[in-house]
C-alpha positions in Angstrom: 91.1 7.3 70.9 94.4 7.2 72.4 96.0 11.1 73.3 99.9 11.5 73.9 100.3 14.6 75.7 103.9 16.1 77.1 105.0 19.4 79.3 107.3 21.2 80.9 106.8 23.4 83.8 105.9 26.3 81.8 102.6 24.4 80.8 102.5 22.5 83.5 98.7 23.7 84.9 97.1 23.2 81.0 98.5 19.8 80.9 96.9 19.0 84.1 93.3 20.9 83.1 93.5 18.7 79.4 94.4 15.7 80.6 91.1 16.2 82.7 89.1 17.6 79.9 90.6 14.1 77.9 89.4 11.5 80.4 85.8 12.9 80.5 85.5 12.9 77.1 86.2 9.3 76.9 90.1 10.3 75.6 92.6 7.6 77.0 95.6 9.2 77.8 99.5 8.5 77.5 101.1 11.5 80.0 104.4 11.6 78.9 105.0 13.9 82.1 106.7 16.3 83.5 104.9 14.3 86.5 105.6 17.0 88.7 106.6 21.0 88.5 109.8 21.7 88.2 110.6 24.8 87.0 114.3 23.7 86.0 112.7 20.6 83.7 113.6 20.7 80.0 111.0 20.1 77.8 112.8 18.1 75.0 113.2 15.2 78.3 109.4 14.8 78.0 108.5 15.9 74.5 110.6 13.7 71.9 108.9 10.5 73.7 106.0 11.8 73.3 106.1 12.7 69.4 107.9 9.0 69.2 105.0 7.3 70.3 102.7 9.3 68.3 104.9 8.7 65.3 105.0 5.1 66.4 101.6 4.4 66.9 99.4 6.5 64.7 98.3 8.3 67.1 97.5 11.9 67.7 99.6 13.9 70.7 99.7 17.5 72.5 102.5 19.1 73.5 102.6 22.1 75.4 105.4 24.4 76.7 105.4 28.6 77.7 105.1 29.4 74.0 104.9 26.3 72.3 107.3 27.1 70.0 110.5 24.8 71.6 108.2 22.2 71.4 106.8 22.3 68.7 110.2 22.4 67.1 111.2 19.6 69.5 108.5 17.1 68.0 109.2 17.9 64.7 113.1 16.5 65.0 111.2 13.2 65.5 111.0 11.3 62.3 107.1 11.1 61.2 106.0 13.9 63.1 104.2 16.7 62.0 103.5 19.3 65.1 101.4 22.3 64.1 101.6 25.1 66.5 98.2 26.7 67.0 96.8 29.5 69.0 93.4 29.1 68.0 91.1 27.0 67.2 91.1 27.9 63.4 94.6 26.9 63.3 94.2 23.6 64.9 91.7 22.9 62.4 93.9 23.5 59.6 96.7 22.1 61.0 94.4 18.8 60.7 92.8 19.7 57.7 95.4 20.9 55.0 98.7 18.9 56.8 97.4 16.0 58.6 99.4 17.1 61.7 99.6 14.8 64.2 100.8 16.3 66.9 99.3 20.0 68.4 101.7 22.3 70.1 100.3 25.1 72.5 101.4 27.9 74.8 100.9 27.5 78.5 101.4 31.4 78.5 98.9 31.8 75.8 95.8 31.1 76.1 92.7 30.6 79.3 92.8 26.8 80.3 89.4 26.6 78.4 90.4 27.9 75.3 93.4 25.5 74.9 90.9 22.6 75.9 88.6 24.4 73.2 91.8 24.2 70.6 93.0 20.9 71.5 89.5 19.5 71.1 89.2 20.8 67.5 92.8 19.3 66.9 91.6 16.3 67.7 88.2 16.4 66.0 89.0 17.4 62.8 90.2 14.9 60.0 92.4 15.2 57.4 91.0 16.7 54.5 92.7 13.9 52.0 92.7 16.6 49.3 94.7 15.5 46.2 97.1 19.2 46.8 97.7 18.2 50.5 98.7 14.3 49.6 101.0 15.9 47.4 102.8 18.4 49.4 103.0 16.2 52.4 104.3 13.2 50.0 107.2 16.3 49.3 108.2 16.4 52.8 108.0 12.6 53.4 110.4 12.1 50.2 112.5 14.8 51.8 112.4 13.2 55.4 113.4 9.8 54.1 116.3 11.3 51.6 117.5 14.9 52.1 116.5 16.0 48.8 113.0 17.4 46.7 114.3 15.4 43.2 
C-alpha cells in the first residue's frame, strides 16, 4: 500500500520515526517533506500536496504538525479529503470506520513516537465500515463539496 505522509518542523522527529515504522512494514512511502528542519517552514507548503495526492490517487496519507490541528484543517481545504484528527488509537479507528477518512492528522507535541506509530498503524488498518448511515452522511458532505448546499 502506498502512504503520503507530510510535516512541518514541529513534527518533524515523528515523521522521520513513521516513515521508518512504514518501510518495515512493507508501506511504500510518498514523503511530501519538510526534507529537512526548519523551524520557520509552514506546514500548508508541504501538507496540501500531500492531501492532493491522496485525493488524487485513492490513497491513504498522514499529516503531522505540533498539534495537528493546522493540518488537519489544511488537508481538508483540499477537495476529496477527509483528515480526521486523532490522538489515539480509538479515534483513528473511527475516523476509518464511521467516515472513511483518508487522511490521519497527528500532534508531534502529543504523543511518544510509538504511540503515534501505534495510531497511524490502526488508521491505516482499519477499513471503512460501509454502513448504510455512514454512505449517507458522507454522500451529504460530498453533495455539499461539489455544490455549496444540503438540498
Amino acid at each position: 500500500m502506498r502512504v503520503h505522509i507530510a510535516t512541518d518542523h514541529a513534527a518533524f522527529d515523528l515523521k522521520e520515526y513513521l516513515v521508518e515504522q512504514l518501510t518495515e512494514h512493507g508501506y511504500e512511502v510518498v514523503d511530501h517533506g519538510a526534507t529537512s528542519y526548519d523551524a520557520d517552514d509552514d506546514y500548508p507548503d508541504t501538507v496540501i500536496p500531500c492531501a492532493e495526492a491522496v485525493a488524487a490517487g485513492g490513497e491513504l496519507g498522514i499529516v503531522l504538525g505540533g498539534s495537528g490541528n493546522g493540518e488537519q484543517i489544511a488537508a481538508n481545504k483540499v477537495k476529496g479529503c477527509r483528515a480526521a484528527l486523532a490522538y489515539n488509537v480509538e479515534l483513528a479507528r473511527l475516523g476509518r470506520q464511521h467516515n472513511d477518512a483518508n487522511v490521519v492528522s497527528l500532534g508531534g507535541r502529543m504523543q511518544t513516537l510509538d504511540e503515534g506509530w501505534q495510531i497511524v498503524k490502526a488508521f491505516l488498518e482499519t477499513p471503512f465500515s460501509g454502513e448504510e448511515r455512514h454512505v449517507r452522511r458522507l454522500a451529504k458532505l460530498a453533495h455539499y463539496e461539489e455544490t455549496g448546499s444540503l438540498e
